[in-house]
N, C-alpha and C positions, 0 to 999 in steps of 0.2 A: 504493500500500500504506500503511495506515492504521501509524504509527509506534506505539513504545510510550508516550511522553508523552502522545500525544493519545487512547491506549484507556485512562491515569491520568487525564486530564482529563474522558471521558465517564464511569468509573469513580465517579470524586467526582460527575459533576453529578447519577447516579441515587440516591448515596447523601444526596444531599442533597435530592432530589424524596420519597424514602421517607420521610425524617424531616421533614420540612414536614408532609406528607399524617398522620403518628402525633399531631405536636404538635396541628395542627387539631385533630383528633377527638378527641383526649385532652383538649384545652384545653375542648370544648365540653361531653363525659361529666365532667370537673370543675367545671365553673362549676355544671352541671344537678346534682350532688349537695351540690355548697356550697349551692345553693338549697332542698333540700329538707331538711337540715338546719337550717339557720334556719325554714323551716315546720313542722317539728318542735320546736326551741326554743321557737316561738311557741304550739304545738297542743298541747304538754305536757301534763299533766294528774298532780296526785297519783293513784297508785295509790289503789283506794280497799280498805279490808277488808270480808269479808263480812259483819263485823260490824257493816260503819255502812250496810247496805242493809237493809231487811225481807225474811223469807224466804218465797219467794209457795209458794204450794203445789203440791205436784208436780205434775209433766204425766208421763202417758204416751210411753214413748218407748221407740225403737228403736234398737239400734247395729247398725249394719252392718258384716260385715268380710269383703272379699272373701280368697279364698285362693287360690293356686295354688304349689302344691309347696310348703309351708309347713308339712311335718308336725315338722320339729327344732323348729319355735318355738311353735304353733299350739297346743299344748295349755298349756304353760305359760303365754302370754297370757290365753288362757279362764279359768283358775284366778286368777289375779293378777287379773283383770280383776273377776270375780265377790266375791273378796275384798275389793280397795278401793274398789268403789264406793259410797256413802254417798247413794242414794237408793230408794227405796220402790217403784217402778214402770218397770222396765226389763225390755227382752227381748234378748237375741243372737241376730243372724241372721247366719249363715256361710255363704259360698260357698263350693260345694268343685265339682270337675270329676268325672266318674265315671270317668275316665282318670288320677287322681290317688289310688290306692288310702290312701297314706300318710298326707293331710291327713285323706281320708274318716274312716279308722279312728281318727286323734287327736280330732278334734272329737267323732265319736261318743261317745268312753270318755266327753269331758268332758260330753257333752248324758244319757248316761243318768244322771247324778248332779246332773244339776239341769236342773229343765224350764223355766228361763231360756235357755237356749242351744239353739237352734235349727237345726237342719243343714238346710240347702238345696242339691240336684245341680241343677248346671245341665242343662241338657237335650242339651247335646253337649260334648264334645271340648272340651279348652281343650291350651295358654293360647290366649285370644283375646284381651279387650282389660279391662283392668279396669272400665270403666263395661258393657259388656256384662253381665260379672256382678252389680253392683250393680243392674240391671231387672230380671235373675231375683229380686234379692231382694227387692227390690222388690214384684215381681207377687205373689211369696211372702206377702210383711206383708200386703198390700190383700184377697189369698183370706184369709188368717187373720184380719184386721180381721172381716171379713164373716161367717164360719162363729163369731167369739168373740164377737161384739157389741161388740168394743172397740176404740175410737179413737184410734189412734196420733197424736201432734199433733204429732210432729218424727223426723226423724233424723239420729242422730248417724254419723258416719264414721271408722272407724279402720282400722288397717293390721295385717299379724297379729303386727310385730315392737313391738307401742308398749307405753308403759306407759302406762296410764292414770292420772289424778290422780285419788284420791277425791273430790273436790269439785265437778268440771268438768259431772256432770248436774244439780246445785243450780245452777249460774252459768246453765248453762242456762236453767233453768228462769224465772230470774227473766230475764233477755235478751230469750228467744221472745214476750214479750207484744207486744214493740211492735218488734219485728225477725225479719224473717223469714230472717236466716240472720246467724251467730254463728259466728268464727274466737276462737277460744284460740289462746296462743304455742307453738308449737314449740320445744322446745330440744333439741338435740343431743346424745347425752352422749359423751364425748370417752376413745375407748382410749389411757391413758398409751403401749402398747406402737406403737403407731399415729401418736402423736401428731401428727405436721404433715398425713395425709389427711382421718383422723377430724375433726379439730380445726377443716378449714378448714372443714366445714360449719358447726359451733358458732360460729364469728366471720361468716359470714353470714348465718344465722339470727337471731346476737344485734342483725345492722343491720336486717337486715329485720322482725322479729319486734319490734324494739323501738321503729325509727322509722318504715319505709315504709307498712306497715301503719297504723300510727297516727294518718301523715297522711292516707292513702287514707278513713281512715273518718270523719278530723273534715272533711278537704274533699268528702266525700258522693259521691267516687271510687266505682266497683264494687271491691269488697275481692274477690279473688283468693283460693278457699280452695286451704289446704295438703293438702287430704285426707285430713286426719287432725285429730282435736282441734275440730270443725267440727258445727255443726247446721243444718238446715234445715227450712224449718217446714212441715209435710203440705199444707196449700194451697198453697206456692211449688211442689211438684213437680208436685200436683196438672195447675195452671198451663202447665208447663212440656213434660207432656203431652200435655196438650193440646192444644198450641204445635208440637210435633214428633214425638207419636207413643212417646215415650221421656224421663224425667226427665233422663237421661246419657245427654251421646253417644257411643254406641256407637262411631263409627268415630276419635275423639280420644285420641291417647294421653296427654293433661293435660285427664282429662275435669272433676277437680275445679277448677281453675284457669280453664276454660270457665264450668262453672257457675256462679260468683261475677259472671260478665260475663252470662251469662242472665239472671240470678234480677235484675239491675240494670237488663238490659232491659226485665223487665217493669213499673220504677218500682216496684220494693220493697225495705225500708231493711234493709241490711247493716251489721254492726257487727263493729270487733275490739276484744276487751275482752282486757285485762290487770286481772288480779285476784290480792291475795293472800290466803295464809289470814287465819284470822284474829286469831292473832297477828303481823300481819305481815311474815313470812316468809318461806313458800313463795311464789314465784310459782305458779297453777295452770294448766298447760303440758301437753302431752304430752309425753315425754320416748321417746327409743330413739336407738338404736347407725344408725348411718347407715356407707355402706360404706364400707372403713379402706384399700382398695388404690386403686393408681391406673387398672388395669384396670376393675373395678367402680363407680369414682366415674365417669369416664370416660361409661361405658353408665349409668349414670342421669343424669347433667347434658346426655346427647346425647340423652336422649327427652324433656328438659324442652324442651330448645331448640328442637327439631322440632316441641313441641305450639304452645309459646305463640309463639315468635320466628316459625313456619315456617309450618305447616297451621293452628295455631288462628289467626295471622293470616288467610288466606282465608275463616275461618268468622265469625267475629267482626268484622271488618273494626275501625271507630275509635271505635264508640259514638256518642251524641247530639254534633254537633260543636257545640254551643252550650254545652255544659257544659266548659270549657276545662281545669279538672281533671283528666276525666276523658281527656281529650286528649293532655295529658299524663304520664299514667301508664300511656299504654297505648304511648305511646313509650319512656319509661322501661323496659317489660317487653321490645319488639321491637327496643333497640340493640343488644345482646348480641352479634350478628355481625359488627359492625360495628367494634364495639368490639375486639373477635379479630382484625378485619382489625388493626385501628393497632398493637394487639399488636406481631402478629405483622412488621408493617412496623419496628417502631420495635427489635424485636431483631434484627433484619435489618440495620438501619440502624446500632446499633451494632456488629454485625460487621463490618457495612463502611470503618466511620471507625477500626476497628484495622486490620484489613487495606490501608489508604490508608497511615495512618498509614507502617504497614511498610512499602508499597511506595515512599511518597516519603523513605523514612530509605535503603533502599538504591541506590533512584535521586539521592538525592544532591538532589533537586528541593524547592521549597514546597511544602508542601501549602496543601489551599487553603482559605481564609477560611472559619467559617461570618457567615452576611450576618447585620445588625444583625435583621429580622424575624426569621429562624429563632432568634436569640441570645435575644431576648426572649420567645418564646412556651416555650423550653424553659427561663427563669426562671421565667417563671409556672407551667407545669405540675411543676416543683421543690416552689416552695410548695405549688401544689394538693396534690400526692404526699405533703408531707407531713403536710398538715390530713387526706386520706383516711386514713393508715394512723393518724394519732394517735385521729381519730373512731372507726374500726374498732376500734382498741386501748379505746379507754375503752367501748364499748358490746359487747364481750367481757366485759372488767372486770368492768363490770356484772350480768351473767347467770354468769358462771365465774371471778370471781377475780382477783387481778392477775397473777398469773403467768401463765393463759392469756390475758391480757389485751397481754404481753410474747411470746407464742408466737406470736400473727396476726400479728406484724411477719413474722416468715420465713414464716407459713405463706402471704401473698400473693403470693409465687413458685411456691409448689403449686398456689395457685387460674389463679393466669394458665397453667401449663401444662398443669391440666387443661383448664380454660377451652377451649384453643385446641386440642387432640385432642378435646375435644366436638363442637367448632362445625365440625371435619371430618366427622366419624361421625355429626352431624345434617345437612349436608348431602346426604349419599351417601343417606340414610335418608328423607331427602323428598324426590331426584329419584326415588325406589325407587319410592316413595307416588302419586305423577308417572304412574311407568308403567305403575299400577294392584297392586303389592304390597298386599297387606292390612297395616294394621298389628295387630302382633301384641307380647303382657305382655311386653317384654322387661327383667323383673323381673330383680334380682339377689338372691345367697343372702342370707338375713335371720340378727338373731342377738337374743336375749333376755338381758336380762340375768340373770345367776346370783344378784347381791345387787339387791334393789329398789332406789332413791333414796327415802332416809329421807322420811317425811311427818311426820313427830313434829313 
């Protein structure tokens, strides 16, 4: 019969196998973003205004916005959309489902009051998958191209909760000549009443949006669109088509995130441009309300991980392996789960060195050494810990302020525990996909905001 000292002694040796196995991996996902950092410091670039660039003349162009049950927000966007936009030559085409009476009837009101806005039923039943709906609109533009004699030369992508920047189809326009597909920043806007859910998205946005991206496009990486705030240019879908029958794949639940790795397969140049106005000011961004509970971030951060980490690895596999960039960034996108494991091993592993702790204060026993390796790796990842939340903290700063810039310290406690109820809810969701489940919008409720974000 195995004693009590020797089930304290295998006790500590697992608790010390868990924390090995977190520091590794944690030691390796910090070295890899200390890295990309410095290739950000080095890729940097002044902002530039739109006023130090020539203004090329407009292009024809299209927004796309898929809908599904998006009648609370859908009209309001349409209006606000139509309002700020600051170009000459644009169309709205809206997805709506004929099982979705709500959205039908709000876009309608807004398409009989202006024949910019174009209502498109899908041909069945939804939700199904949002790139699904985006080939209906699609087929939509190309009959209408056809039947108006006019030549759409890109489209834009938005979501029915966003706001649009007034400026963002000019940036366009001058981008498309010599790029055939163009990501603008996202920015988050953050609910005070909300603040540590709403907000975490805003503090990864503002690393992603300000440095990942940044480097992805000066090291000639495939830039990953957000799905929003995003153009493509008519010959890359064309292309794409052609290629598979469908510009968007249909059965991808991160079909815009796909797309960025297609549109690079075919060897055509992606760009992310940060721009501001032209009093240099405004960043021009998309901006919206991203979801404020933990239930709801939860179910969108579990269909990101399932597309890109999961299924869109299968489809996608690792890009050109000679292009070592690009190699790199598509590892960077598929750690995620891995990353959850160490997590989740490493608050394990502090549960367990209290629980030691106690049990050898009342057993009266030593507890036992950590070894000179484990001591040093969990120095290092200390430091690293703290260059990540200080980076975090200033590229917050950056885009929202200093005080939301002092908010991402606690809110990276939010983000690891939603993190790791995602990366459960995306694995159950791709063995599902496994057994032949279809994947299906599993969107969450959207919200608009009541006061715009000043553009003055």
């Amino acid at each position: 019969m195995i004693g009590p000292g020797a089930l304290l002694v295998a006790f500590d040796r697992a608790v010390a196998e868990l924390a090995l196995f977190a520091a590794v991996v944690i030691l390796l996902g910090g070295v890899d973003d200390v890295l990309m950092d410095l290739v950000w410091w080095r890729v940097r670039r002044r902002e530039p205004n739109r006023a130090d660039l020539p203004a090329a003349p407009p292009l024809p162009l299209a927004v796309f916005v898929p809908a599904w049950d998006e009648q609370h927000v859908i009209g309001a966007m349409l209006r606000a959309t139509l309002t700020r936009y600051d170009h000459p030559d644009y169309r709205l085409y809206v997805g709506c489902y004929p099982n979705d009476p709500g959205t039908l009837d709000a876009v309608a009101e807004v398409a009989s009051h202006d024949a910019r806005v174009r209502r498109v039923v899908v041909t069945h039943d939804g939700p199904t998958t949002k790139a699904d709906c985006l080939n209906q609109l699609w087929r939509a533009l190309v009959s209408d191209d056809v039947d108006s004699g006019r030549v759409t030369a890109a489209i834009v992508l938005h979501d029915a909760e966003d706001v649009v920047d007034p400026a963002e189809l000019r940036v366009f326009d001058d981008h498309l000549r010599d790029a055939a597909l163009v990501q603008l920043p996202v920015v988050p806007l953050i609910d005070a009443r909300r603040r540590l859910v709403s907000g975490h998205y805003a503090d990864e946005f503002a690393e992603s949006h300000r440095r990942d991206l940044a480097v992805r496009s000066a090291l000639e990486a495939a830039v990953p669109l957000a799905g929003v705030g995003c153009a493509i240019r008519r010959d890359a879908l064309e292309r794409l088509e052609a290629g598979g029958g469908a510009p968007f794949e249909p059965h991808s639940l991160t079909e815009d995130y796909e797309l960025g790795l297609r549109v690079a397969s075919l060897g055509l140049r992606a760009r992310f441009v940060r721009w501001r106005d032209s009093g240099g000011r405004r960043l021009i961004a998309t901006r919206a309300y991203f979801p404020d509970t933990i239930d709801t971030a939860v179910r969108q951060k579990a269909r990101w991980v399932t597309g890109i980490a999961l299924s869109g690895w299968d489809r996608t596999g690792w890009g050109a392996r000679a292009h070592a960039a690009e190699y790199w960034m598509r590892m960077r996108d598929r750690r995620g789960l891995l990353a959850v494991a160490a997590l989740v091993a490493a608050y394990l592993a502090l549960v367990g060195w209290g629980i030691s702790s106690l049990a050898h204060a009342v057993t009266r026993s030593e507890a036992a050494a950590v070894g000179p390796g484990l001591r040093v790796l969990l120095m290092l990842n200390t430091g690293l810990l703290c260059w990540r939340l200080s980076a975090r903290a200033l590229h917050t700063a950056a885009e929202h302020g200093w005080r939301e810039g002092c908010w991402s310290l606690p809110r990276a406690l939010v983000a690891n525990y939603i993190a790791m109820l995602a990366a459960r809810r995306a694995l159950v969701r791709y063995v599902a996909t496994l057994l032949g489940a279809a994947p299906l919008w599993d969107k969450t409720a959207h919200r608009f905001p009541e006061q715009l974000p000043d553009v003055s």
